[in-house]
N, C-alpha and C positions, 0 to 999 in steps of 0.2 A: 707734768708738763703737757700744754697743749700742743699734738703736732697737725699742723694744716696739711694736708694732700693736695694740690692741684688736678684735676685729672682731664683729657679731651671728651666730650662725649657729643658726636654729631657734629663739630666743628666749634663745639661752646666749651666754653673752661670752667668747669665746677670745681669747685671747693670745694672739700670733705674734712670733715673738723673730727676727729676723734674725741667722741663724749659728746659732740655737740647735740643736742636734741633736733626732733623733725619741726616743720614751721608750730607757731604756738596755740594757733587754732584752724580748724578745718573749717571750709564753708558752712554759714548755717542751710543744713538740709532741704530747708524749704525756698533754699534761693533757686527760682528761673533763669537763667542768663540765656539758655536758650530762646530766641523769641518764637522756636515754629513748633512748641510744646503741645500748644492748642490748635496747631493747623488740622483739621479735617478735611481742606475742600481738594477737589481731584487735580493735580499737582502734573499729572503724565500726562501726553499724550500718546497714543499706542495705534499702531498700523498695525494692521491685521486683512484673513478675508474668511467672509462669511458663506462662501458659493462657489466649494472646488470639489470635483469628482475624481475616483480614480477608475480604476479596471473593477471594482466592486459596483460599478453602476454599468449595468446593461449596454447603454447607448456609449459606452467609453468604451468598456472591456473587449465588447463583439466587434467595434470599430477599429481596435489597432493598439488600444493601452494596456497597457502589461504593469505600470507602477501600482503600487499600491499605498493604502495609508501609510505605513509607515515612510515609504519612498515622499509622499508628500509633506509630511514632516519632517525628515532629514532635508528635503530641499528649502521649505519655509525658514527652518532655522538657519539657512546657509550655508550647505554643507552641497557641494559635489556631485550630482547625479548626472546619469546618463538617461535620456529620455525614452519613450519609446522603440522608436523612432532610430535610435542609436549615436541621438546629438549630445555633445557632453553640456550640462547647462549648470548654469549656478546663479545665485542670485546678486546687484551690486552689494548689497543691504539686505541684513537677516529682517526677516516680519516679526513683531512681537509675541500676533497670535496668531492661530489658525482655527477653522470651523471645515473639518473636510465633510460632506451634505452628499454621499452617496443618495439616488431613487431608492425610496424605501420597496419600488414596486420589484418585486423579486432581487433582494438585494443580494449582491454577491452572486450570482448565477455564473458569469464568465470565470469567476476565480473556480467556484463548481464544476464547471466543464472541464476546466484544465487540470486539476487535481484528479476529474472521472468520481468524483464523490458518489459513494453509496445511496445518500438523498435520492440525488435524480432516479437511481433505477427501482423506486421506491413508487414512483410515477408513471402514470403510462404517458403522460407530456415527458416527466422527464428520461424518458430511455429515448421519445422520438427526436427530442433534441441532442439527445448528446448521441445519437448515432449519425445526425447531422454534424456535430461541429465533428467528432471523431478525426478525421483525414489533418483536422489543426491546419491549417492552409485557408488563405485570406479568404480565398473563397469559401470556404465552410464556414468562416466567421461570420463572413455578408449574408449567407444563406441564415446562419443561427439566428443573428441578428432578425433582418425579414418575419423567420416564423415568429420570435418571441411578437413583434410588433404586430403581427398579422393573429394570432392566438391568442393573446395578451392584454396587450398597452392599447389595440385601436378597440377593441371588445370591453376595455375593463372588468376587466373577468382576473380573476387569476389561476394561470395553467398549473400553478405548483400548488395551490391551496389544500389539496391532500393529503401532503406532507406539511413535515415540521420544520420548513426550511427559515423563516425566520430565526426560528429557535438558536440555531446552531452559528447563525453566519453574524446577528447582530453585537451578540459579545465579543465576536473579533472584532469588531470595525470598534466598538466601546474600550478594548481592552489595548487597540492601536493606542486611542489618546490618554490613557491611562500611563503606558510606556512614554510618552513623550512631554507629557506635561509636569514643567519644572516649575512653579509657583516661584515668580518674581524674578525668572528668568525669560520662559517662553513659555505662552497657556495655549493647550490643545482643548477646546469644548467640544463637545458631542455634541452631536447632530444630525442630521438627512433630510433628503430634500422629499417633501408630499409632492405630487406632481400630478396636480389635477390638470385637463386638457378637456375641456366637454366641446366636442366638434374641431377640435386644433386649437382650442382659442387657450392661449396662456394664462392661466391660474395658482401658477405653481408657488408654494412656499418653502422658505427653508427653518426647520424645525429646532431651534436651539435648547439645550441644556444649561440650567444653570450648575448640576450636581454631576458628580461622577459617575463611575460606571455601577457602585454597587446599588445606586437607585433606576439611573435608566436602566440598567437592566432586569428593572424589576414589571417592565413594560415590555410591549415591542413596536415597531414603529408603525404607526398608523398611515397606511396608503391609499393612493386613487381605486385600489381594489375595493378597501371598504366604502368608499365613497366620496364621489367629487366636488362635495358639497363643502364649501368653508367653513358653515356652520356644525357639520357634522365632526371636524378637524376643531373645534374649538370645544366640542364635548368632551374628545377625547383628551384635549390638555387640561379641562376644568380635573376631570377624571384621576386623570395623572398626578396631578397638585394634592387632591382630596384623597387619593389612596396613598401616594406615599409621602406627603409634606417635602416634596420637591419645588423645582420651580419649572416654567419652562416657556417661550414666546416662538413665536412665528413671524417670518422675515417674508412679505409678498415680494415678484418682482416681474421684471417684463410687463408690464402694462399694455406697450406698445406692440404687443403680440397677443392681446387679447381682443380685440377686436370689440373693445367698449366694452366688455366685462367687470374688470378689476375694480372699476371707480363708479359701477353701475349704480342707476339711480333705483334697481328691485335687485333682490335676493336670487339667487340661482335657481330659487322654485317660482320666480314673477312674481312675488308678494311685495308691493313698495317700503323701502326702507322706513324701521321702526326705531320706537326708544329704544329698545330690548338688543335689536340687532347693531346700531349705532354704538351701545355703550358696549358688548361683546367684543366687538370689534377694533374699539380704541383700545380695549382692556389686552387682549392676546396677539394683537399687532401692532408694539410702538413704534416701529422703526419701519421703513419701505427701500427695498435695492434702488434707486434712482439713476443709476449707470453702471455697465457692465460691456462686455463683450457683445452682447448684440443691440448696440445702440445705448442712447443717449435718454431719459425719462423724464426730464425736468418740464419743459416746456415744448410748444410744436412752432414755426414760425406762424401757420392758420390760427391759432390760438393766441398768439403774442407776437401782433405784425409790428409792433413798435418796437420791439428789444433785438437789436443788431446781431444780441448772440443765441441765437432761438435756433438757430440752423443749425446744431448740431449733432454729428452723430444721428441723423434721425431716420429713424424704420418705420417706416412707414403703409409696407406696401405688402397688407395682408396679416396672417399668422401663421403658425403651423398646418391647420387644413384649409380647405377648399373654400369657401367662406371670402368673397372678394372685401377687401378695406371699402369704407366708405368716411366722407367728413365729417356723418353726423357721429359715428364714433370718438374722431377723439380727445372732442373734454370728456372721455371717460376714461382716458389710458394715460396722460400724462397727472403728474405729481402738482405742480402749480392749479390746474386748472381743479383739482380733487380739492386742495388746500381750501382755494376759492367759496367751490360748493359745499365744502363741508361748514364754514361759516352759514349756509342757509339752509343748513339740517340743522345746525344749532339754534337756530332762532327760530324753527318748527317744532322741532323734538327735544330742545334742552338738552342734548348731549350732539357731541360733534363726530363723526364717524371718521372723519378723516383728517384727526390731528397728530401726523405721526411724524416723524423723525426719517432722516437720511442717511443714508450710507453708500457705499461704493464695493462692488466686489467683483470677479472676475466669471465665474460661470465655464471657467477650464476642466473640461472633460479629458486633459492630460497627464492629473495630479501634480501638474507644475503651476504653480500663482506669479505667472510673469505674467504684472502689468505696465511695462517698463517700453515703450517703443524700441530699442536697440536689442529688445532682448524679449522679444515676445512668441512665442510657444505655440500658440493658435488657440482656437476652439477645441479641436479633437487630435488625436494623435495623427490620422493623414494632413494635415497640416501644419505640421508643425514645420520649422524652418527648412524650406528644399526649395531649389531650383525648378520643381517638378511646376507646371500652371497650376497643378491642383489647388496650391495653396492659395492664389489667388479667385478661384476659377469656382473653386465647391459651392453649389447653391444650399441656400441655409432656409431660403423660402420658396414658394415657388412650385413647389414639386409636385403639387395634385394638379397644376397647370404646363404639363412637361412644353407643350409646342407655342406659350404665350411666356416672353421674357418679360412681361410689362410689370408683375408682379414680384419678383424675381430680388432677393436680395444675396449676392456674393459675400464668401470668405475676406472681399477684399475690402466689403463695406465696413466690415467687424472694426473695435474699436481693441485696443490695448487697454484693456480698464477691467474696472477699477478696485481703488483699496476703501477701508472702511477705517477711520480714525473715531478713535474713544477717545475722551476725556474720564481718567481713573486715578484712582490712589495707590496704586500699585497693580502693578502683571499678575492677575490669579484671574480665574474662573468667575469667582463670586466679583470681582471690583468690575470688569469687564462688563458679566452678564447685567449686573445693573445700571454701566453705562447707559446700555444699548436700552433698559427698560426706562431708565428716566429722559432717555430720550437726547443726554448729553454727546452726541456723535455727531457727523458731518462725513462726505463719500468727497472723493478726488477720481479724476479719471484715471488715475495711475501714478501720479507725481504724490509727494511727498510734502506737499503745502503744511504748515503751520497754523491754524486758523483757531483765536479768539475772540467770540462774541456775548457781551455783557448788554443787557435793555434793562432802564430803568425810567424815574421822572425825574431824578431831580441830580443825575451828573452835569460834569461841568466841563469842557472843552480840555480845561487843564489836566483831568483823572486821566487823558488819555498819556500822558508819560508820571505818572505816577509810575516808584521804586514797587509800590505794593499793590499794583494793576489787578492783578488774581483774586488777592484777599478782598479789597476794597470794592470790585465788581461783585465778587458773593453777596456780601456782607447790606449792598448797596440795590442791589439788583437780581436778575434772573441771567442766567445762561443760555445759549441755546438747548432750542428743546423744552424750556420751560415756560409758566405763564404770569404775564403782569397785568394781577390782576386790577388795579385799581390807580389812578393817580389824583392826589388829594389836587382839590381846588382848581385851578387854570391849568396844574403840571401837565404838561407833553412826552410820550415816551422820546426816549432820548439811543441812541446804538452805539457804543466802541465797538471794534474791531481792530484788532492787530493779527496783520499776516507776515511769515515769515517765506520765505520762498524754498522750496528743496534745496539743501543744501551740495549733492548732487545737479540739479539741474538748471532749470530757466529763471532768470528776474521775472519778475509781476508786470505785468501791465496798470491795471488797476485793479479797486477794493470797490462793489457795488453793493448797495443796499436793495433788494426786490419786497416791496410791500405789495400785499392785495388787500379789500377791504371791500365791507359790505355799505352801503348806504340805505337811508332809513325806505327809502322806496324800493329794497332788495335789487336793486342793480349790486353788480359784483366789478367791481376791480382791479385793476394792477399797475403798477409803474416798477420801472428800475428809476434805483439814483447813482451816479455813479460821485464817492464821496471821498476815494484820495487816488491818486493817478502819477504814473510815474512822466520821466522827459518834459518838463515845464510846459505839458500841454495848455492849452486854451478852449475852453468850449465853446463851439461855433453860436452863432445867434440864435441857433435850434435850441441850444441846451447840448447838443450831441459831443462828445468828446471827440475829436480827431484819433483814427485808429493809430495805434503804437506801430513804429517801423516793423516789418518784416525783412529778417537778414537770412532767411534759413537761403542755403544753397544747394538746389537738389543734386547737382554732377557730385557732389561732395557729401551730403548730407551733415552739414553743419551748420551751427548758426553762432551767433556773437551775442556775449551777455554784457557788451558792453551798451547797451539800452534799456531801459527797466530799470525797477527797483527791489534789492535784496530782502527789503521792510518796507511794507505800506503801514501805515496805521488811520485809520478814519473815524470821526465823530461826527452824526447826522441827527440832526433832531425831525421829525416829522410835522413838514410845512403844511399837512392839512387834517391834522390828526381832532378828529371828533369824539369827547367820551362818550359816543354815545350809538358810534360804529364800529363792529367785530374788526376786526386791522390784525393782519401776521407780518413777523419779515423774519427774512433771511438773509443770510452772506453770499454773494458769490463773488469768489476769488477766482480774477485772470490772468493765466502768464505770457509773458511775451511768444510768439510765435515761434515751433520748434516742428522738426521733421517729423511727419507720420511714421510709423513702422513701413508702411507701403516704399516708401523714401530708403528706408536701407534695406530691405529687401532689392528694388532695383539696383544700391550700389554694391552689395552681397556677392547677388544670385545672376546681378542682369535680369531681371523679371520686368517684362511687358504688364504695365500698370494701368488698368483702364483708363480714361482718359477724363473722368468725369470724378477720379480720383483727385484731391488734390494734394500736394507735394507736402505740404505743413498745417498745421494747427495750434491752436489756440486749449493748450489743456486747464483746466479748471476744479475749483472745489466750492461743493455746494452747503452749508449749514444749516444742521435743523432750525425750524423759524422759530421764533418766542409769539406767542399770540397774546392777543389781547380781546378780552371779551365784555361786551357792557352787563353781559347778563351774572359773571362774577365778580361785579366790582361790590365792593365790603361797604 
């Protein structure tokens, strides 16, 4: 006799048949039902930062920071720390990754002093410094500090070159992101920052790893000691590649502090840009910091007097040495106008020197990556959150001009920025590092924007709410960062974009498209379009969009999200597009108006806020552009 069993399982009522057999056949093997079998294309997007220091970097450690790597990895992944400083911090939102970019230029020195390491007294620089910092007292610090910079960094020389101090101190800071990186959870890359400065003027790159420690540390890190030359830093990585079948790129940044260097039209020995040097250069720099803590790099308003939002965050006024700013500098320092010229390297030299990709990072010399306005850390450890002016008050430029403010850029000018978003297939090292190489990334000033951008010819208004957006943009098209090369017959490139807004933070304002483009008589280009906008604005008879309400309330430091939009989505086709003119564009995402940091600092601390400060802004994300060239069209 058969006996049925009823039994619960999970709320469901199975039958269990004694004797009965299991079902009569099992799927055949080769059935899909899965439909994302075949997906390969990059699925995540991932915040992260490319440009944080701790107490292992000279100009941190001697100035007041005490954290170190691993302190900046416990805090990235969201975990609890106490600052310098002695403020408790934490993050709203863990980061996905981290890049912590100690100065390779005597790295580790402050952690050295304070342990009294054997190294130093191996030197006769280093017994004279560490019987300076000896007493450990801020003062000894500022004095240690001074000599390294006065011995050292203003000389490029290096005081420690005697010893073996690389040797010893790089496998910690390699063996920090070894400890902390969880592949698919949170990825620690290796890295440090080259910090070239020839006369003050800002050259500095940050040196990424695609491999772990048992390859980089089959190196050591190549510094402004051995030379301030980019091209001499791009030997060393050909180098690095060919001796150990690694990977490795270089992240430029500050533009705007080099005083027309960065985006120079000759090489750092005055030789005019070549094929040779053009194609090195796209090759071992795809990506460019384009905002950060000391300013804004995208565009300048002298540069782009027509784009309403060119004012921002801008530094303007000088660089690190003595060296007064001038206007003919800077279409050399900002990111659009580089973009620009480098379409007329390309139609001289067949290779384009300046087609590189965006990012966003902070440039915190406190081991903490708050780029967060409500929650922001400073530049260096004396600034970090206090009531003290310092924090408003520290000059950051300026200084070879001590009795002339006119040069002079304040702590208070600094910006809260920014992150660096990938588009990847997953959290690891390897998915990441080749984000950042193919150029798939875009920078925010700090906010947590969502930003999807697809170029193609032959989309269609309706792909913009397609279920299979992601797929059918690949499949269809290029992403940002990449290039289109060709469109058959009459076709016009064509842009989607979909932005999402921090889900944390502000609604959108609008979704604008920035093309630049070369014409056949080498004039160069630009326009913004602005192409979906929230509050059923109206464009004036200019074309110009009516600015989005501003609700921020500085007594309070609040604003209302009941204005904006939580999803923009846009589709532009390009109204003057020539097959037969170089053309880039990119995204840039705006959100509605929210309070500076300077804004809760006042409601905090009570802190006296310059006046030329203003109370709110306008925070943004920039995407790398898609170019189009006539000279590879197929």
């Amino acid at each position: 006799m058969r006996v049925t069993v009823p039994f619960v399982c999970f709320g469901f009522v199975v039958s269990a048949a004694y004797g009965q057999d299991a079902p009569n056949s099992a799927p055949d093997p080769s059935t899909e039902y899965s439909p994302y079998l075949a997906d390969s294309y990059p699925n995540l997007v991932l915040f992260g930062d490319t440009h944080l220091h701790t107490a292992y970097s000279a100009d941190a450690g001697l100035v007041g920071a005490t954290l170190t790597p691993d302190d900046a990895y416990r805090f990235a992944k969201g975990e609890k720390v106490v600052s310098s400083m002695g403020v408790p911090a934490r993050l709203q939102r863990p980061l996905d990754w981290l890049v912590v970019t100690d100065h390779a230029e005597n790295l580790g020195l402050p952690i050295a002093l304070e342990e009294d390491s054997p190294l130093l007294k191996e030197s006769s620089w280093g017994q004279k410094i560490s019987q300076i910092y000896a007493p450990r007292t801020v003062e000894s610090a500022q004095k240690s500090y001074d000599t390294w910079m006065t011995d050292g960094l203003n000389v490029v020389t290096d005081p420690l070159g005697d010893v073996a101090f690389a040797d010893v101190m790089w496998p910690r800071v390699t063996e920090a992101a070894e400890r902390h990186n969880a592949p698919g959870a949170f990825t620690a890359l290796i890295g440090y920052e080259w910090t070239s400065g020839p006369n003050g003027n800002n050259l500095h790159r940050n040196v990424v790893f695609r491999d772990g420690k048992e390859r980089a540390d089959l190196v050591l890190p190549f510094s402004a000691y051995d030379s301030e030359d980019p091209e001499a830093l791009w030997d060393w990585m050909e180098a690095y590649e060919t001796n150990t079948g690694g990977n490795v790129l270089a992240i430029p940044h500050n533009g705007n502090l080099s005083n027309g260097l960065m985006f120079d039209d000759v090489t750092l020995q005055g030789e005019p840009i070549g094929a040779d040097y053009a194609a090195r250069r796209a090759r071992w720099e795809p990506v460019y910091e384009i905002t950060q803590i000391k300013g804004d790099g995208e565009t300048h308003p002298m540069l782009s007097p027509n784009d309403e939002f060119a004012d921002y965050g801008t530094w303007d006024k000088g660089s690190f040495g003595p060296e007064p700013k001038t206007p003919e500098m800077l279409p050399r320092e900002y990111a659009r106008e580089a973009w620009k010229r480098g379409m007329a390297y390309e139609a001289t030299l067949g290779v384009n020197p300046f087609q590189f990709g965006v990012l966003g990072s902070t440039d915190s010399h406190t081991a903490l990556s708050s780029a967060q306005e409500d929650n922001f850390f400073g530049k260096v450890a004396v600034v970090e959150p206090t009531a003290d002016p310092i924090r408003l008050e520290e000059r950051i430029t300026g200084r070879f001009t001590p009795n002339d403010s006119a040069d002079d850029l304040l702590h208070a000018d600094g910006l809260a920025a920014g992150l660096a978003a990938v588009w990847a297939g997953e959290n690891t090292r390897e998915a990441i590092w080749d984000a950042l190489k193919r150029k798939e990334v875009y920078a925010t000033t700090g906010t947590r924007i969502r930003v999807r951008v697809f170029a193609g010819c032959e989309f269609e208004e309706s792909d913009l709410v397609r279920s299979d957006f992601d797929s059918y943009g690949y499949n269809n098209g290029v992403p940002m960062g990449g290039n289109l090369d060709a469109c058959s017959g009459d076709g016009v490139p064509t842009v989607m974009i979909r932005a999402l807004r921090d889900p944390d933070g502000a609604n959108l304002d609008r979704v604008q498209v920035v093309k630049g483009w070369r014409e056949a008589n080498g004039t160069l280009r630009e326009r913004v379009f602005d192409v979906a906008w929230s509050d059923n604005r109206v464009p004036g008879e200019d074309g110009k969009l009516p600015p989005v309400e501003n609700t921020v309330d500085p007594e309070t430091a609040t604003w209302r999200n009941d204005i904006g939009a939580a999803v923009l989505a846009g589709f532009w086709r390009d109204p003057e597009f020539s097959q037969d003119q170089s053309a880039f564009y990119y995204a840039r995402v705006i959100e509605i108006p929210t309070p500076r940091w300077t804004t809760y600092d006042r409601l905090v601390f009570g802190a006296i806020v310059p006046d030329w400060i203003e109370d709110s802004h306008q925070e943004r994300a920039y995407t790398s552009p898609i170019w189009y060239s006539p000279l590879k069209r197929k």
